[in-house]
ZADOMI-960037 format. One line per field, with one value per residue (C-alpha): residue in three letters; z, x, y. Coordinates in steps of 0.5 Angstrom, whole numbers, m for minus. Layout:
type	c(ALA|...);
w	c(Z|...);
u	c(X|...);
v	c(Y|...);
! end
This chain:
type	c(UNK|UNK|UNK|UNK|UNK|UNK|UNK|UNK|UNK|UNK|UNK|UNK|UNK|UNK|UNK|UNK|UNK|UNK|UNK|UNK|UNK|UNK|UNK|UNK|UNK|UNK|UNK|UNK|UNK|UNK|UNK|UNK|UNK|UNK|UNK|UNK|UNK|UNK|UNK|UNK|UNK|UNK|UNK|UNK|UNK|UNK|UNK|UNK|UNK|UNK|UNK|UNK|UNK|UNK|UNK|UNK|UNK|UNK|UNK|UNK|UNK|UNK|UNK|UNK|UNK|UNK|UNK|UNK|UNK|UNK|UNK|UNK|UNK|UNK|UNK|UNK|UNK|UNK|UNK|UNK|UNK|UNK|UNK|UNK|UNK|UNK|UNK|UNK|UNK|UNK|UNK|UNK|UNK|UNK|UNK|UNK|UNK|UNK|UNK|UNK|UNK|UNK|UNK|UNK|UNK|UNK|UNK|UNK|UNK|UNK|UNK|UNK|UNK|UNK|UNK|UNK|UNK|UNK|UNK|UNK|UNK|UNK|UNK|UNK|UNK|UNK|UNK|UNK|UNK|UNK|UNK|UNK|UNK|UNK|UNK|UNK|UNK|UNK|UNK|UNK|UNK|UNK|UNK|UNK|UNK|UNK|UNK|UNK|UNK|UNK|UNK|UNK|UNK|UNK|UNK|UNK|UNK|UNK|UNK|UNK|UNK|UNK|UNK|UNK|UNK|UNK|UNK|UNK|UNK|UNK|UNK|UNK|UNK|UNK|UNK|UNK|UNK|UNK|UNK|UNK|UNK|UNK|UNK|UNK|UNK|UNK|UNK|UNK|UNK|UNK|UNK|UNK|UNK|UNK|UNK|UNK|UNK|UNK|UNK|UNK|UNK|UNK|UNK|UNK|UNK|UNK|UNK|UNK|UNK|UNK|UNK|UNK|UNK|UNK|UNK|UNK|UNK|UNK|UNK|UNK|UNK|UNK|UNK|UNK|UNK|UNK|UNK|UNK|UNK|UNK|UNK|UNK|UNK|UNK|UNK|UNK|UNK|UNK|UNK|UNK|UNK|UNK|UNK|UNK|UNK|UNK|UNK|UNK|UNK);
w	c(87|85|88|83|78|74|74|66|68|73|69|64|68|72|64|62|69|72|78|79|80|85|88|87|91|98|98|104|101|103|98|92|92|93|88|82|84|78|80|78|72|72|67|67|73|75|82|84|87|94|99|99|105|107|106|99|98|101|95|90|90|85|82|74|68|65|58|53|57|61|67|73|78|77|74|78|74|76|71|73|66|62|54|52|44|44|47|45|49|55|61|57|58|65|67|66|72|77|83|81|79|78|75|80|86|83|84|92|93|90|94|100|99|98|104|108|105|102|96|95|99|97|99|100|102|110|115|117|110|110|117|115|108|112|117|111|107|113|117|115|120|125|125|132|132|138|138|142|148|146|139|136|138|130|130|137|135|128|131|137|132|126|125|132|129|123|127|128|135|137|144|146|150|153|147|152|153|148|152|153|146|146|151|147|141|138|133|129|130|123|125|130|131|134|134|136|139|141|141|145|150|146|149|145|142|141|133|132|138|136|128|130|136|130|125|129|130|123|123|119|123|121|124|125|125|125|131|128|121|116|119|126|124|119|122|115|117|124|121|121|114|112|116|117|116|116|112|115|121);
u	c(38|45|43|37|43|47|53|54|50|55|60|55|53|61|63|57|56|62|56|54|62|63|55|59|65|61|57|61|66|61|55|60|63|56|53|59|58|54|48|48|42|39|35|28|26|32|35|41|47|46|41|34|31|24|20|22|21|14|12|16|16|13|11|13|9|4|6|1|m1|5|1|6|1|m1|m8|m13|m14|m21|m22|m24|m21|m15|m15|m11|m7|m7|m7|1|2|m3|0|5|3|2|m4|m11|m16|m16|m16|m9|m6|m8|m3|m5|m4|2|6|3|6|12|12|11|16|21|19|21|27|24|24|17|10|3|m4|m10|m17|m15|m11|m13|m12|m5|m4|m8|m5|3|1|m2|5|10|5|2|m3|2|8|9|8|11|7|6|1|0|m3|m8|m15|m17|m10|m11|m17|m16|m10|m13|m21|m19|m12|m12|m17|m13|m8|m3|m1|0|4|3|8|12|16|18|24|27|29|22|21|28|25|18|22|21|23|16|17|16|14|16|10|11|7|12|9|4|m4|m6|m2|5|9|16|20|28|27|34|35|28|30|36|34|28|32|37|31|30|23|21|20|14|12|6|8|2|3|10|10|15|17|19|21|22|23|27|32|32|32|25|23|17|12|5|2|m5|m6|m12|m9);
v	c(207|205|198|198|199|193|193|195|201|204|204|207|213|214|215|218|224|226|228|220|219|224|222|214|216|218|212|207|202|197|198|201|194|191|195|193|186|182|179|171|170|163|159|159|154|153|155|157|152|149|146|149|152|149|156|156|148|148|154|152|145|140|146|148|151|147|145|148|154|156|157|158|154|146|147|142|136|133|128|121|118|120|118|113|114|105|99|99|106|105|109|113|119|117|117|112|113|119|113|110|116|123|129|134|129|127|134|134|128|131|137|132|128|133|137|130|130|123|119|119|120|117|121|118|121|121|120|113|110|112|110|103|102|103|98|93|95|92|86|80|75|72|78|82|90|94|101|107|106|115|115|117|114|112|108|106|103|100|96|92|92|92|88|84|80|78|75|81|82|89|91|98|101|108|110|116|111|107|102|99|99|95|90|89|88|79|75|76|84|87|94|100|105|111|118|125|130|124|126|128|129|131|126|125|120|119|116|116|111|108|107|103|99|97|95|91|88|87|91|98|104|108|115|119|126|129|135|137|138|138|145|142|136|130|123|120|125|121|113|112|109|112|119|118|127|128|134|137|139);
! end
């Protein structure tokens, strides 16, 4: 129980009763320090300094009491449409249409952006979307991609189905050694796909030696890592540009 007590207390009840003095003085040396010291106060939604630990960042992340209510977890916004005061002040509250943008989507995006350790994420309705939208963002008809011959088949498929015919080329190839990305690397290289622990067969990849050898030759270097969770690990930490997770697995 003196644990329990603050500080100020001690010192209240020593002055106050002989008996907690002496009951005081038998404690160890340890715990009568630990018990005088005074605990560090915060401000309401502020944190203590220094770095944050991954357990605390996936609860608290994104996370700050709703304005009007005070309600301590974000409410789920289901409007499709936002009302605008004027055509002067369109957007200045953020939101127009849930499809673009959407506040309970925005603190997710948030939360998974710190959780990578990035500078900001964009959820879609699936894996794939990402997956195709990542791809969409880095090529163009005629730009090269060296890609991972272990992937997910969606992405397997959507690369030689779907974006080879719009005059993408795609080499797949073990990314197990990094050398082999190195000698599939060309001029028109515009993106490095690699997928650690690969699906389904959990092969790895090197993604520090794999960023490097993809922006000496000018490419970005997407990752999906999907099967390790931000928990196992979060490729931007390793150079990759951008990380690819499918939240339901």
């Amino acid at each position: 129980q003196v644990l329990g007590l603050a500080s100020s207390q001690i010192r209240l009840l020593l002055a106050a009763q002989p008996g907690f003095a002496a009951m005081f003085r038998q404690l160890p040396a340890a715990t009568r320090a630990l018990a005088r010291c005074r605990t560090k106060s915060t401000v309401s939604g502020s944190w203590l300094e220094g770095e944050l630990k991954l357990d605390t960042k996936v609860v608290h992340s994104a996370v700050s009491p709703e304005p009007k209510t005070g309600a301590i977890l974000t409410p789920l916004f289901l409007s499709t449409t936002f009302v605008q005061e004027s055509v002067e002040k369109y957007l200045d509250k953020g939101f127009s249409y849930s499809r673009t943008n959407n506040p309970t989507v925005s603190a997710l995006e948030a939360k998974l952006a710190e959780c990578e350790n990035g500078y900001g994420s964009s959820a879609f309705g699936t894996g794939m979307a990402a997956t195709t939208s990542a791809i969409c963002a880095t090529m163009k008809a005629g730009d090269h991609c060296v890609i991972s011959d272990c992937s997910y088949g969606g992405t397997n498929r959507s690369c030689r189905e779907f974006f080879t015919p719009l005059g993408m080329e795609f080499d797949f190839i073990d990314f197990r050694d990094p050398e082999n990305v190195r000698k599939a690397m060309k001029p028109n290289t515009k993106l490095v796909f690699s997928e650690t622990p690969a699906n389904p067969v959990l092969s790895l990849t090197d993604l520090e030696a794999v960023s490097k050898i993809a922006h000496e030759g000018g490419a970005k270097h997407v990752v999906d890592a999907t099967f390790a969770t931000p928990v196992m690990l979060r490729p931007l930490d390793w150079g990759a540009d951008m990380v690819i997770q499918s939240l339901t697995k």
